[in-house]
C-alpha positions in Angstrom: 118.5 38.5 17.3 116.8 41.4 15.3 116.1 39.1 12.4 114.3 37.0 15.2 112.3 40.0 16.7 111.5 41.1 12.8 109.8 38.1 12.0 108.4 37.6 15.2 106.6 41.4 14.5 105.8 40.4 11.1 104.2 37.4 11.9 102.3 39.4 14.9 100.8 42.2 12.9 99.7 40.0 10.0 97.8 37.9 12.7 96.6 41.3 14.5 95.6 42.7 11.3 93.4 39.1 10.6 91.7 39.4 13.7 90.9 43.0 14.0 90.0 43.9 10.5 87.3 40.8 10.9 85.9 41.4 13.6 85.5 45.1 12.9 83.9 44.4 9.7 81.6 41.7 10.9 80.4 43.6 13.5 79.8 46.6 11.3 77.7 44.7 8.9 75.8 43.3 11.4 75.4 47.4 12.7 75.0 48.7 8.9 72.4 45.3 8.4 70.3 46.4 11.6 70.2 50.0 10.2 70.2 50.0 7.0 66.8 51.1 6.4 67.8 54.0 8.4 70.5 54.8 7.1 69.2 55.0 3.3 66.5 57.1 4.5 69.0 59.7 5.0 69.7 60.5 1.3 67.2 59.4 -0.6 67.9 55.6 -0.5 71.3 56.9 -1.8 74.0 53.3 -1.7 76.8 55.3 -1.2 75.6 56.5 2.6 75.9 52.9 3.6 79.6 53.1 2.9 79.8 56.8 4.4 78.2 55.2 7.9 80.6 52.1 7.5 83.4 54.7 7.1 82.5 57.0 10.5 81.6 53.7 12.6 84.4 51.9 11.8 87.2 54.1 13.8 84.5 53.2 17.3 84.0 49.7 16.1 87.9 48.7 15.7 89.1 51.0 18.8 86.7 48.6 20.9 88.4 45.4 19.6 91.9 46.4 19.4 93.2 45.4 22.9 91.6 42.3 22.2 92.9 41.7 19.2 96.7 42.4 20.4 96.0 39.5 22.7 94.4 37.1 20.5 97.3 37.6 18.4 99.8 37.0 20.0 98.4 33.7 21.7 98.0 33.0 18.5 101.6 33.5 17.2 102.6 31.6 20.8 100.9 28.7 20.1 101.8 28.2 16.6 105.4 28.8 17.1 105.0 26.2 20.3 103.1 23.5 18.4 106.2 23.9 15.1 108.6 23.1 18.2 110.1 26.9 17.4 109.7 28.5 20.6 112.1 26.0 22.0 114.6 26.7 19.6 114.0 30.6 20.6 114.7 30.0 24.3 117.4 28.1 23.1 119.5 30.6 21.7 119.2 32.8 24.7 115.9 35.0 24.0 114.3 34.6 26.8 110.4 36.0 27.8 111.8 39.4 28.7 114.0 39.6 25.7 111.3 38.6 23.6 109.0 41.3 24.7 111.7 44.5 24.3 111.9 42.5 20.5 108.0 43.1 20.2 107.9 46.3 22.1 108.8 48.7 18.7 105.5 47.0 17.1 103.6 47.7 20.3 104.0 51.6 20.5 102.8 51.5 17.1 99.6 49.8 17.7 99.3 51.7 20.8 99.7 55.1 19.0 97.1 53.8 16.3 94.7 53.4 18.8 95.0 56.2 20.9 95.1 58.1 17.0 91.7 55.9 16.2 89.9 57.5 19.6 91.4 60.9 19.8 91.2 62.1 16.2 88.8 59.4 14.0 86.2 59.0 16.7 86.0 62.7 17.5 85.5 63.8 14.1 82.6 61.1 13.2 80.9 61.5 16.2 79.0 64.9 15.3 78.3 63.6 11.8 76.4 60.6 13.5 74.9 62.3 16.1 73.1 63.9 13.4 72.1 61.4 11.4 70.8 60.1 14.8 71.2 56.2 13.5 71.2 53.1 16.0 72.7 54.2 19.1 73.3 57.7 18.2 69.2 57.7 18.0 67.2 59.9 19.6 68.3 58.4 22.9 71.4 60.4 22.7 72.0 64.1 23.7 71.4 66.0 20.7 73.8 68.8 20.7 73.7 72.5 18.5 73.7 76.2 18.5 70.2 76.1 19.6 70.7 74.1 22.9 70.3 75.7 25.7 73.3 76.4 28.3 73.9 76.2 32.0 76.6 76.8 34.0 77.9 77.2 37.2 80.2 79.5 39.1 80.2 78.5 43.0 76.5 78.9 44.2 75.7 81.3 40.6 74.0 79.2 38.1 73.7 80.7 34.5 71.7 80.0 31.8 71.8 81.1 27.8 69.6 80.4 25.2 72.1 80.4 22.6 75.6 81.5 21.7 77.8 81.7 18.7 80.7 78.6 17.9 83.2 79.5 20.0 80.7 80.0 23.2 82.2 83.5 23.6 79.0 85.3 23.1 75.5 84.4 24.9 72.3 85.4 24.4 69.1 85.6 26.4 70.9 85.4 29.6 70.0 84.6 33.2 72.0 84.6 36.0 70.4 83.2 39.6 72.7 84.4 42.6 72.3 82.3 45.4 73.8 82.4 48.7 75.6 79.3 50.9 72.1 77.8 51.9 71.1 77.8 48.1 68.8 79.9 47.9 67.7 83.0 45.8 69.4 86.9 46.7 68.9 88.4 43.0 68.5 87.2 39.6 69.9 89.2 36.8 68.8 89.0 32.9 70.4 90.3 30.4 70.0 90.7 26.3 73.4 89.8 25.8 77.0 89.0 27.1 80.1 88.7 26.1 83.3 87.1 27.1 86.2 89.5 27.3 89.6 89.6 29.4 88.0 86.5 31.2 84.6 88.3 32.7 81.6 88.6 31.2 80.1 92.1 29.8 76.1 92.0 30.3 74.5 94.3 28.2 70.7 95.6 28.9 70.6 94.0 32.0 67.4 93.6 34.3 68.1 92.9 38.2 65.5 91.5 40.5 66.0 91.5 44.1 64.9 88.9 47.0 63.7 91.2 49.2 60.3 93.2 47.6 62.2 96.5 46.2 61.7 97.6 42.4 64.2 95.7 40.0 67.0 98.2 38.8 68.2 98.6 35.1 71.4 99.4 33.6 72.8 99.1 30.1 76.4 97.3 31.1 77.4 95.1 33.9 80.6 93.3 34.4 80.1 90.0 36.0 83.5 88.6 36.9 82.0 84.5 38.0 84.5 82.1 36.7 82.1 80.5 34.0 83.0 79.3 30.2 80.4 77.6 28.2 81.7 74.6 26.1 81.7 75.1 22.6 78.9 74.2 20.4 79.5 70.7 19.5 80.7 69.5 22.9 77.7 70.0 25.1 77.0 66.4 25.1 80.1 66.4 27.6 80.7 62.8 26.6 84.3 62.3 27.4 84.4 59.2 24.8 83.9 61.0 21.7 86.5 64.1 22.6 89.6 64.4 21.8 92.6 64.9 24.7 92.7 68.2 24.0 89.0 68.9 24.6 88.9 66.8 27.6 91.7 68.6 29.1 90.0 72.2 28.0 86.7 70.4 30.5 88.9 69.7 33.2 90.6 73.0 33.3 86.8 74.4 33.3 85.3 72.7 36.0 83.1 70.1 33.1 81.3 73.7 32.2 78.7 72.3 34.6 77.2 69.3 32.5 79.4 66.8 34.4 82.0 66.6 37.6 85.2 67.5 36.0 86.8 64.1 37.9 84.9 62.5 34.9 86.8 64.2 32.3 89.8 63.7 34.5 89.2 59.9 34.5 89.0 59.9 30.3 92.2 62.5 29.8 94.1 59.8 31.6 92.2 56.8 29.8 93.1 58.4 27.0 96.9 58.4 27.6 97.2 54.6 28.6 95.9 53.5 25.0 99.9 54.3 24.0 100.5 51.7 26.4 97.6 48.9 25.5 99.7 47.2 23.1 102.6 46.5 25.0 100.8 45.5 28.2 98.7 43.0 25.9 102.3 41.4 24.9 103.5 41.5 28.4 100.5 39.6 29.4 100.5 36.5 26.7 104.6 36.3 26.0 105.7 35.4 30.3 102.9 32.5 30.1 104.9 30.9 27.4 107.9 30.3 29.5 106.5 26.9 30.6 105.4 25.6 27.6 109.2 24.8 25.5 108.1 21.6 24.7 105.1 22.3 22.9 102.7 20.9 25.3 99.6 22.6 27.2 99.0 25.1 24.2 95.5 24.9 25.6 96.1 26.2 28.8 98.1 28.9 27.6 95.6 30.3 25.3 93.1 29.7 27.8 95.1 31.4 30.9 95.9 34.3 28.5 92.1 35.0 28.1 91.4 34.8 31.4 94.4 37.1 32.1 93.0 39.7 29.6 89.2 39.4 30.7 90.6 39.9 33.9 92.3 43.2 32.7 89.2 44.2 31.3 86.8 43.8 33.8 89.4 45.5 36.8 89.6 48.3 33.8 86.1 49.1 33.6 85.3 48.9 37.0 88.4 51.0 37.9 86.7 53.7 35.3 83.3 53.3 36.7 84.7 54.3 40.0 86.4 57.0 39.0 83.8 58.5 37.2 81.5 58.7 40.1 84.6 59.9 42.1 85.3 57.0 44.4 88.8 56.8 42.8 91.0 59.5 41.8 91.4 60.3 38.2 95.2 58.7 37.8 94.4 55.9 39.9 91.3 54.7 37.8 92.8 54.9 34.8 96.1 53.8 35.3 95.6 50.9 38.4 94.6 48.3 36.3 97.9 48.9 33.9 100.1 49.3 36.8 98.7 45.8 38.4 99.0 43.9 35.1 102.3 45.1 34.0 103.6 44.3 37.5 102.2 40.7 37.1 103.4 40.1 33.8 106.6 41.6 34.8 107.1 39.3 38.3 106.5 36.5 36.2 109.1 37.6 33.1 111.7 38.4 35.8 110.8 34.5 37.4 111.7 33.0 34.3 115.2 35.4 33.4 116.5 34.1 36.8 115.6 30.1 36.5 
C-alpha cells in the first residue's frame, strides 16, 4: 500500500510543481513586462534588478496560486489515473477515498508548511524592499512606511502622537499627548521633548502641560505617564497583516493594533495564517471523495468540473469569511477557520459515504 501512496505523491507533486511554477512565472513576466521600465529606473537601467524584483515578487505571486494549484493537481492526477482504467484497479485492492487521502496526507503537510513558510518568512522579508522601490502595486498608492513617519496611538480616551522614534519604537520624540475625558473631549494636553519606554511606562522628559480650563500651563523636567501605549516598530506601521509574519501579527494583537487598525484585524490574519498548514490537505480532501463515482473511467468531465466548483466555492466563502472578520462581524477564529471546518466536513461526509457502501 505505501508503494501505492509513494507514487500517487510522486505523481502529485510533479503535477503541483507544473502548475504552480507556470503560473507563477507567467504571471510574473506579465508583472516584471508591465514594470519593467520601472523597475530599471531603479539602478541605472541595471538587468540584474529585473531578476532581483522577479526574486522578491515571486514568494506573493506563488503563495496566491498555491491552493489552486493543489487542486488542479490532483484533478489532474484523478482523471488521468481514471481515464488509464487505474483508479479502478486502486479501489480494487481495498484503498478506498479515505485511505487514499491519509496516503496523500504526508505530501500535504509539506505543501502546507511551504506555504505558510512562503507568507510568513519570504513575503515578510520582500515586502520592505518593495515598498521602497515603490513599483506597480507597492507605488505610491501604498503606505509608505520609515523612521520619519509620524506615530499615533491610543490608550483608552489618550491619543499620542510622535514625530519620530528610534527601530525598536522604544524612544519618541516630539511628543504630544491629548487627554480626553469619556465624552471625548479635551482636559490637558501634555508635550514633551522626549520619552522613553522603561519598566512598561513612559518617562517624559521637558514636558509642557496645558490645561482646559484658562490657568497658566505648568513645566516640569520628568513625568511618568503609565497609559498602556507601544508604538509598532519602524517597518510595520503600514499595519498590513498580509506582509507580517505570525509573530508580528501576534505582537499587534497583544497591543491593541498600536492604534493603526482594530486588533480583530490582526486577529483574523494570525489565524489565517495558521490554516495555510492545513490548505494542502483540505485541497486533497476536496478532489479525492469526488472520484468515488467515477471507477469506470467515465464523467472525468464532471469531476474536474465539480472539483472547481467545489474549490471556487472554498474560495469565495474564504474571502468573504475574512472580509467579515476584518470589519468585526465575525470573530477572529470563526473567519478564518469556518470555511476549513465546513469543507473538511463536506469532503469528509462524502469520504465516510463511500467507506461504508
Amino acid at each position: 500500500m505505501w508503494t501505492i501512496g509513494l507514487l500517487l505523491s510522486r505523481m502529485l507533486i510533479l503535477r503541483f510543481a507544473m502548475i504552480v511554477f507556470g503560473v507563477t512565472a507567467f504571471v510574473l513576466s506579465l508583472d516584471i513586462v508591465t514594470y519593467a521600465e520601472d523597475i530599471l529606473a531603479l539602478h541605472d537601467n541595471d538587468l540584474s534588478t529585473i531578476g532581483t524584483y522577479a526574486v522578491l515578487r515571486a514568494p506573493s505571486i506563488m503563495s496566491s496560486f498555491m491552493s489552486l494549484s493543489i487542486l488542479l493537481a490532483t484533478l489532474m492526477l484523478l482523471t488521468e489515473i481514471s481515464h488509464h482504467s487505474e483508479l479502478v484497479a486502486i479501489w480494487g485492492a481495498g484503498i478506498s477515498p479515505l485511505r487514499m487521502i491519509f496516503m496523500l496526507a504526508p505530501l500535504a503537510a509539506i505543501l502546507g508548511l511551504v506555504q505558510f513558510l512562503l507568507n510568513d518568512v519570504a513575503i515578510p522579508a520582500a515586502a520592505p524592499i518593495l515598498h521602497e522601490w515603490a513599483v506597480g502595486e507597492y507605488s505610491d498608492g501604498r503606505i509608505r512606511v520609515g523612521e520619519d513617519d509620524p506615530i499615533w496611538m491610543r490608550s483608552g480616551n489618550d491619543i499620542l502622537r510622535a514625530t519620530g522614534s528610534n527601530a525598536s519604537a522604544t524612544s519618541l520624540e516630539d511628543v504630544i499627548i491629548f487627554r480626553r475625558d469619556s465624552d471625548g473631549l479635551l482636559i490637558e494636553q501634555l508635550m514633551a521633548d522626549t520619552a522613553e519606554l522603561v519598566d512598561g511606562r513612559w518617562e517624559l522628559a521637558d514636558v509642557a502641560i496645558y490645561y482646559r480650563e484658562n490657568v497658566q500651563p505648568s513645566q516640569v523636567t520628568r513625568l511618568i505617564y503609565s497609559g498602556l501605549m507601544r508604538p509598532a516598530a519602524v517597518g510595520l506601521r503600514s499595519g498590513d497583516p498580509e506582509e507580517m509574519s505570525i509573530r508580528e501579527l501576534s505582537f499587534f494583537v497583544e497591543n491593541a493594533g498600536f492604534g493603526i487598525r482594530p486588533p480583530h484585524v490582526y486577529a483574523t490574519w494570525f489565524h489565517k495564517r495558521i490554516t495555510f498548514l492545513l490548505i494542502g490537505f483540505l485541497m486533497i480532501m476536496i478532489a479525492v471523495p469526488l472520484a468515488g463515482r467515477y471507477r469506470r473511467g467515465g464523467g472525468l468531465g464532471l469531476l474536474f468540473a465539480a472539483g472547481i466548483g467545489l474549490g471556487f466555492a472554498f474560495f469565495v466563502l474564504d474571502g468573504i469569511a475574512m472580509t467579515l472578520g476584518e470589519l468585526g462581524l465575525l470573530p477572529a477564529w470563526m473567519a478564518a477557520w469556518m470555511p476549513v471546518m465546513v469543507f473538511s466536513l463536506a469532503a469528509s461526509t462524502i469520504a465516510f459515504r463511500h467507506e461504508t457502501l
